[in-house]
N, C-alpha and C positions, 0 to 999 in steps of 0.2 A: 834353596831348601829342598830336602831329598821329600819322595812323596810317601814314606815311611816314618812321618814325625810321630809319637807317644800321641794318645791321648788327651784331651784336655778340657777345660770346660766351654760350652759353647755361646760364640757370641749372639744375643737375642735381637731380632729386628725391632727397634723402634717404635716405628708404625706398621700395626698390624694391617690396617685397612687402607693404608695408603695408596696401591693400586687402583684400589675402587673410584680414587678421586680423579683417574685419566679418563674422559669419557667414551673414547674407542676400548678401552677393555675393558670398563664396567657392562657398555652393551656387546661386546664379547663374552664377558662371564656368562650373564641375564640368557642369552643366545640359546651357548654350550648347556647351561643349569637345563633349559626346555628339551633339549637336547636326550643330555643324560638322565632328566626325569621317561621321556621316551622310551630308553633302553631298558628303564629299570621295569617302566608297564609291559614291554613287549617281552622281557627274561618271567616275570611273572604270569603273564599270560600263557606263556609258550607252557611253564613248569603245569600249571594247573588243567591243562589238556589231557597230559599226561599221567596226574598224580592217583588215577582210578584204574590205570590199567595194569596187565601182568607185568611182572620184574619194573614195577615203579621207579625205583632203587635207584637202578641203571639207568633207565632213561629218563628222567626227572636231573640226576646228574650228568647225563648228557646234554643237555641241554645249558649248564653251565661249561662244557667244555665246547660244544660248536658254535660258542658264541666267543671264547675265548683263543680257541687252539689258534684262531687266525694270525693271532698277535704274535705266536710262536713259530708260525711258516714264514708269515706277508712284512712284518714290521721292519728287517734290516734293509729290504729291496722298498717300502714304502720311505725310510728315513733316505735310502740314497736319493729316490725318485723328487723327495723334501730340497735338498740341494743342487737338484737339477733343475727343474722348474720353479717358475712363477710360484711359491705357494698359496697366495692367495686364489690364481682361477683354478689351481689343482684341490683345495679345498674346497670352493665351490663344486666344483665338477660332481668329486666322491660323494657329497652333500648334496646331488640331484640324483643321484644313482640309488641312495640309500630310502631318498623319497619313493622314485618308482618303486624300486623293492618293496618298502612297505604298504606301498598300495594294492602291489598283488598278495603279500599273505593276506591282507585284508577281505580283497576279494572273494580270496577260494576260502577262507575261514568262515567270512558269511554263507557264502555257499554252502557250506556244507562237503569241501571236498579235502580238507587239508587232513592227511594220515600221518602216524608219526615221524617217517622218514620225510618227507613234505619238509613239515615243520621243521627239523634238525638242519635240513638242506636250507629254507631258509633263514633259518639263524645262521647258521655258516656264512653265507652268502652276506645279510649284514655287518656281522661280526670281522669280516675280511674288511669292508669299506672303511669301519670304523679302524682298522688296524692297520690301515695304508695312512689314512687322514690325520693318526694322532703325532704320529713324529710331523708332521707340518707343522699343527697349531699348536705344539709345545716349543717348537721352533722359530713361531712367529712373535710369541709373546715376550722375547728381553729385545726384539724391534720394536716393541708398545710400552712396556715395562723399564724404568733407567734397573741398572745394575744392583745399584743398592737395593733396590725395592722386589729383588728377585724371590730370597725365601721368602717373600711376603707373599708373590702372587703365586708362590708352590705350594704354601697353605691354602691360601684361599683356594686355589686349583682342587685343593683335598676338601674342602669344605663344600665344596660345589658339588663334588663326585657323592658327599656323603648326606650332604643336604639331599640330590637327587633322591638318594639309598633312602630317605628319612620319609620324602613324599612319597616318589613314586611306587612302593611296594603297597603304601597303605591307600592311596590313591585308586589302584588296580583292584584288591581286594574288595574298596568300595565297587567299584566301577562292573567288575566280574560276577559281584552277586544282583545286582541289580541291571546291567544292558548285556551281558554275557564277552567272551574274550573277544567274537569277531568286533563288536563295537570298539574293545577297547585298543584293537589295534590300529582305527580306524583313527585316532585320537594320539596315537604313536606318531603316525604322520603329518598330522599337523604340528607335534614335536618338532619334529626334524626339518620343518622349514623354516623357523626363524634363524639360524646359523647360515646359512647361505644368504640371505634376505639382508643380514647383516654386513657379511660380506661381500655381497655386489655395491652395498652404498660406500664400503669404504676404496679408497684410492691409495694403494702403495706406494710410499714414495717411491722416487726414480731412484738404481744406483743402490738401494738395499740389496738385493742380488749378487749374485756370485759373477765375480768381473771376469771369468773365464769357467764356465761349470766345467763338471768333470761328467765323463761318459760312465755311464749305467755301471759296466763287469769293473771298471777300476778305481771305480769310487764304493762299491759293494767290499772289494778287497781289503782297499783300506782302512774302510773303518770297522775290520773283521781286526786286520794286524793291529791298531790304536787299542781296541777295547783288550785283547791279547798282550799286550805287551805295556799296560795300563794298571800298577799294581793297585790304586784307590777306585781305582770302576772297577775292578773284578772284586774286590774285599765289599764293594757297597751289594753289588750286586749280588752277591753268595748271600751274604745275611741278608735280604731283602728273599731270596728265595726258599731258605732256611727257614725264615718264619710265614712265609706264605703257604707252602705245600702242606704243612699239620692246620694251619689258620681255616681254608676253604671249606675244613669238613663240617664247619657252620654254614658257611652259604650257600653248597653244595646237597645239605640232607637236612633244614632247617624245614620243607615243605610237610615230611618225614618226621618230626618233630614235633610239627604242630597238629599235624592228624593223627598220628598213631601215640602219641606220648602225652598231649595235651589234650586232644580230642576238639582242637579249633578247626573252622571253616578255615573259606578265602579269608574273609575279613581280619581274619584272625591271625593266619599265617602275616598278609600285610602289615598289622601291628605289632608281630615281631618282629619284621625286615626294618619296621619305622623305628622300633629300640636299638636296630644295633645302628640306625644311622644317627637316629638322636642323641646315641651316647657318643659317634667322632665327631657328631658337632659339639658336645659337651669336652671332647679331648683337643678339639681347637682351639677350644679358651683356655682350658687350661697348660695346653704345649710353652707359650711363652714362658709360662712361670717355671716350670721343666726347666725349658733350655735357661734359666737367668741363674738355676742354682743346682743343674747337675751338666753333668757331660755327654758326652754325645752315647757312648755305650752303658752308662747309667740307664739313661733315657732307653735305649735297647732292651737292658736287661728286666729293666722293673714293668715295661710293657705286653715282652715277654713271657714271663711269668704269670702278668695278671690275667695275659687272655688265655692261655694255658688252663688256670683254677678256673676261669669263666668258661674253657667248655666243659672240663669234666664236671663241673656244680650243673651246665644246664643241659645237661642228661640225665642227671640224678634225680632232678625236682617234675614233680608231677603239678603243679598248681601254674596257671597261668602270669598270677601277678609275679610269682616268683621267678619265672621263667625272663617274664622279662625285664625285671632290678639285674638279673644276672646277665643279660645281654648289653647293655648299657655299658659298664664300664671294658665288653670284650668290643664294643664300637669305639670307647675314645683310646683303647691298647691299638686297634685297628688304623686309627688316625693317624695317632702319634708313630707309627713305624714308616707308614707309606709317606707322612708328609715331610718326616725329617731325612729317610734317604733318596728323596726327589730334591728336595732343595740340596741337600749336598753334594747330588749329582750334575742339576745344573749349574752352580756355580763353581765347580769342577773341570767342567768340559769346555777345553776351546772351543772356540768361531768353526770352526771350519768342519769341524767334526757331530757340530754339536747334534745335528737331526740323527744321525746315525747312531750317536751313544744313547740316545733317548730312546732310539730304534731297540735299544739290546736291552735298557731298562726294563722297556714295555713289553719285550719276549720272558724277562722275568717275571714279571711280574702277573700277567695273566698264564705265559704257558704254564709257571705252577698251580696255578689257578687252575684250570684244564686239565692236568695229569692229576692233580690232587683232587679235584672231585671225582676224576674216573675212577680212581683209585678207591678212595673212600667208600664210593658208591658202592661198587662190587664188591669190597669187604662189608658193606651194612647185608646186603644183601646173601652173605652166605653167613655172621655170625652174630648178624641185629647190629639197631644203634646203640647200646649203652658199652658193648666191649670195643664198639667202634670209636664210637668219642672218646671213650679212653683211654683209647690206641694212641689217638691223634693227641690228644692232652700230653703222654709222654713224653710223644716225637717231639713237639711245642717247648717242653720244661728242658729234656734233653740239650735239644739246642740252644738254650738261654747259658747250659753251661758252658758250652762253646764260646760262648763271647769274650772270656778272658785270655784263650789260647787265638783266636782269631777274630780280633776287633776292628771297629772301624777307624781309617787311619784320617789322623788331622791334617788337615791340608787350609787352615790361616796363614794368611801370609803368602801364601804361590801367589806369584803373577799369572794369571791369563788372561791378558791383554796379546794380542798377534807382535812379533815383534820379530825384528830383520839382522840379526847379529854377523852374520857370513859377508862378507864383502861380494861385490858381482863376479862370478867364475870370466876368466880372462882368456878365452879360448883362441886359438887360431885356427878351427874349423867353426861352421857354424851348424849342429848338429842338427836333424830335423828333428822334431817336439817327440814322435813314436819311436826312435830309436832305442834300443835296449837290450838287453839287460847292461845299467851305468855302473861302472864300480869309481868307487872314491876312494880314495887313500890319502892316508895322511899321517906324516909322518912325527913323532914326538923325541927329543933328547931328553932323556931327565935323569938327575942328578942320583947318585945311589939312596944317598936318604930319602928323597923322598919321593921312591919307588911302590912301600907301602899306598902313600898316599894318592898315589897315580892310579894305581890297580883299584883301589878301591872307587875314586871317584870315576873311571872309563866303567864302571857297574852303573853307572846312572846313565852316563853317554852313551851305554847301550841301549836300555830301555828306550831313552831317549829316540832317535834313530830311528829304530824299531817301528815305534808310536808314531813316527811322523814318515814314514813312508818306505823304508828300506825294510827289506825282503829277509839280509839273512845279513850277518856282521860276527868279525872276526878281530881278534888282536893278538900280533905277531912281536917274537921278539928277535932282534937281527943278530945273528951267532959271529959277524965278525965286529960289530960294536954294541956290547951287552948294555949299554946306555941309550939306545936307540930302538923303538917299541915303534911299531908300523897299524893302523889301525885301515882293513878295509870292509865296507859294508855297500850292497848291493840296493840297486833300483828297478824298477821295472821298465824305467824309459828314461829319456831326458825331462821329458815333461813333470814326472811325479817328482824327479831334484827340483826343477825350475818352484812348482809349489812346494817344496820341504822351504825351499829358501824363501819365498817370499808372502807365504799366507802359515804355514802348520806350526812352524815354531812360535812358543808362547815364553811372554818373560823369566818364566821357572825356567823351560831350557835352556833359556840363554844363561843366566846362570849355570847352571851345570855345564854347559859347554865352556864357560868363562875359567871354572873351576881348574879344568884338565889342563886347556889351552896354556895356565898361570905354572902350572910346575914345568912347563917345559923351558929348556933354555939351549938353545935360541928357541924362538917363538914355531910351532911347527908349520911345515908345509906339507899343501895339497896337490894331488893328481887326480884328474878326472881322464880314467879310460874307460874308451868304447869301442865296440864290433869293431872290426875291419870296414862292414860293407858302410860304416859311416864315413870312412874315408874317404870312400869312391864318390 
């Protein structure tokens, strides 16, 4: 099955809460929730420092970007770092770093010495640990989680994220009017230590691990080329960034919103941060039913559109309770996007790649985050929020028409299970593992008729290739036998073939490689050449 299939309706997980019944990821979720309620008091604390001083605007929404941009630099070198080590002590580790960190904003916040740059540096600063650590623990979880039960624990994953969103903001506002921020950062860090605490008690099994890791630059590369030459992670990803970039200028100038528009305090601003989480915990109940009688871009478009009317209506309304009926349903549009293209992304992504595509997710996904409140930000601030919000409402509506010209593609049915189709290369040298650049060739007879259908399926065994570790690929045809078509594609070493063959290929390529290999007749043959100095 090509990874270009139509559309289709999508199939519904069973048990919603099933995960929760394993009890290493139920105190894994309970953990991460203390966790992410943490970030959500220390992003609100941080904002409310700032929300009385000049060009608010800008750095109020900054503030949303040095907490995010990390994810946009650190994520793809944090997902390879994920494949190379242990991740649970590299979880811990990040997870003790992030505690010191938070003890010192604490510190100089009580003090009295923390100024705006301070603070931005250390949001940064956290916002990096967390964007090193998340491709681990989304990595870790279908080792705790069986297969089947995976879009379950990527909702729940969204429901934790927004349950935080739900407390933590109202939580602060309490907390901020009553002990002031340094307290409440104080309370941050004790967030942040039950996830390490967690995982020091548990014991990885033996042999989960990578039976041979790969080194830092050429595991970075690869799973640069996979996500590149990967057409259902680049389609998930674009719309996943498409509706994020006009989405932030809620989360981004809501502070903004509720003082200048609304005339709310902290408290205040809080219990709108807790509507728009209240409402994706309202769009987790109701997602099942979604996906049991629409489709996957259905589900896109009509979520879309709704958070779209949900910002330009809550710009327009001056009254509080209105404001926040109107943030509610742009929390469960909010939901429903992030959690149905995370679960189709995990259960997308092979074994081997998998920290790494999670890596480029999670660059999506906050780096729009990050540039779209910068963005926003400096536009509120030279022409206000109401033409700004709906600025953003257009871009938002705009995009939704996009989805018919480029939708998310179905991929039911692919195997990605790891699988060994190639026979063992029969060499009579024995190359060293760093040798390189490999070329492979291999040659095809095929029949006139069905040349069409040669040409057309060696477009998959490109991709294919590509994805799984070759560099650059060609297909020749032989001018003294026009029935004879030579394909060769390049490697970076011996070693990165040795893994194409024995860990990167997934049952969908074997198929597609099955495909090609069937119109030839006779059955084709391979050549592997390399350097000279492998000779020697």
């Amino acid at each position: 099955m090509a990874e270009t299939s139509p559309d289709s309706a999508v199939t519904p997980a069973t048990t919603a809460w099933a995960p929760l019944a394993l009890r290493l990821y139920r105190m894994l979720w309970l953990a991460e929730l203390a966790s992410n309620i943490g970030t959500w008091m220390q992003t609100v604390g941080a904002q409310w420092l700032l929300v009385d001083l000049r060009n608010a605007a800008t750095l109020v929404a900054l503030v949303q970007t040095a907490e995010t941009l990390p994810d946009l630099l650190l994520a793809l070198p944090g997902g390879a770092l994920a494949d190379i080590f242990d991740r649970r002590r590299f979880l811990i580790g990040l997870q003790w770093f992030q505690v010191v960190a938070g003890a010192a904003l604490a510190a100089l916040t009580l003090a009295g010495q923390m100024t705006p740059p301070l603070l931005l540096g250390f949001t940064f600063v956290l916002g990096a640990a967390g964007a090193v650590a998340t491709p681990a623990y989304l990595a870790l979880i279908p080792e705790i989680v069986p297969r089947s039960q995976l879009p379950s624990a990527s909702a729940l994953g969204s429901v934790n994220i927004n349950l935080a969103r739900a407390i933590g903001p109202a939580l602060a506002g309490y907390l901020i009017a009553r002990l002031g921020v340094g307290a409440l950062f104080v309370l941050d860090v004790v967030a942040f230590l039950f996830l390490p605490l967690v995982l020091l008690a548990w014991r990885r099994p033996v042999g989960t691990g990578a039976d041979s890791p790969e080194r830092f630059l050429p595991a970075l590369r690869a799973g640069g080329r996979y996500v590149r030459h990967s057409p259902v992670t680049r389609r998930i990803l674009f719309r996943l960034g498409l509706f994020i970039f006009p989405a932030t200028a809620i989360w981004g100038l809501l502070p903004l919103v509720a003082t200048r528009r609304l005339g709310m305090g902290a408290e205040g601003y809080g219990i709108l941060l807790g509507a728009l989480g209240g409402g994706a915990i309202v769009g987790a109940l109701l997602l099942p039913r979604l996906r049991r009688h629409g489709s996957l871009n259905g589900i896109l478009t009509l979520t879309t559109v709704t958070y779209g009317i949900a910002m330009a209506g809550l710009v327009l309304v001056r009254n509080p309770a209105l404001a926040i009926v109107t943030l509610l349903p742009a929390g469960a549009a909010w939901l429903a996007v992030i959690a149905t293209s995370s679960a189709e992304i995990q259960l997308f992504l092979p074994g081997w790649v998998r920290a790494r595509g999670l890596a480029t997710y999670q660059m999506v996904l906050f780096g729009s985050q990050a540039l779209g409140a910068l963005a926003w930000g400096l536009l509120a601030d030279q022409v206000g929020l109401v033409p700004t919000f709906l600025g953003a409402a257009a871009v938002m509506l705009a995009g939704a028409g996009t989805i018919p010209i480029w939708p998310l593609l179905d991929v039911r049915g692919l195997n990605r299970d790891r699988s060994n189709p190639w026979p063992e290369p029969m060499l009579a040298i024995k190359p060293d593992p760093d040798v390189g650049p490999v070329k492979i060739i291999t040659t095809y007879t095929i029949a006139p008729e069905r040349i069409t259908d040669f040409l057309s399926a060696m477009d998959a065994v490109r991709l294919s290739r590509l994805r799984t570790g070759a560099t650059d690929w060609e297909l020749y045809r032989e001018g003294e036998n026009p029935r004879r078509f030579i394909e060769i594609y390049t490697l970076p070493s011996w070693d990165e073939h040795l893994r194409q063959h024995h860990e990167r290929l997934t049952g969908a390529d074997a198929v597609i490689d099955a495909k090609a290999r069937a119109l030839s007749d006779p059955a084709p043959t391979y050549v592997h050449v390399f350097p000279m100095d492998a000779l020697e």
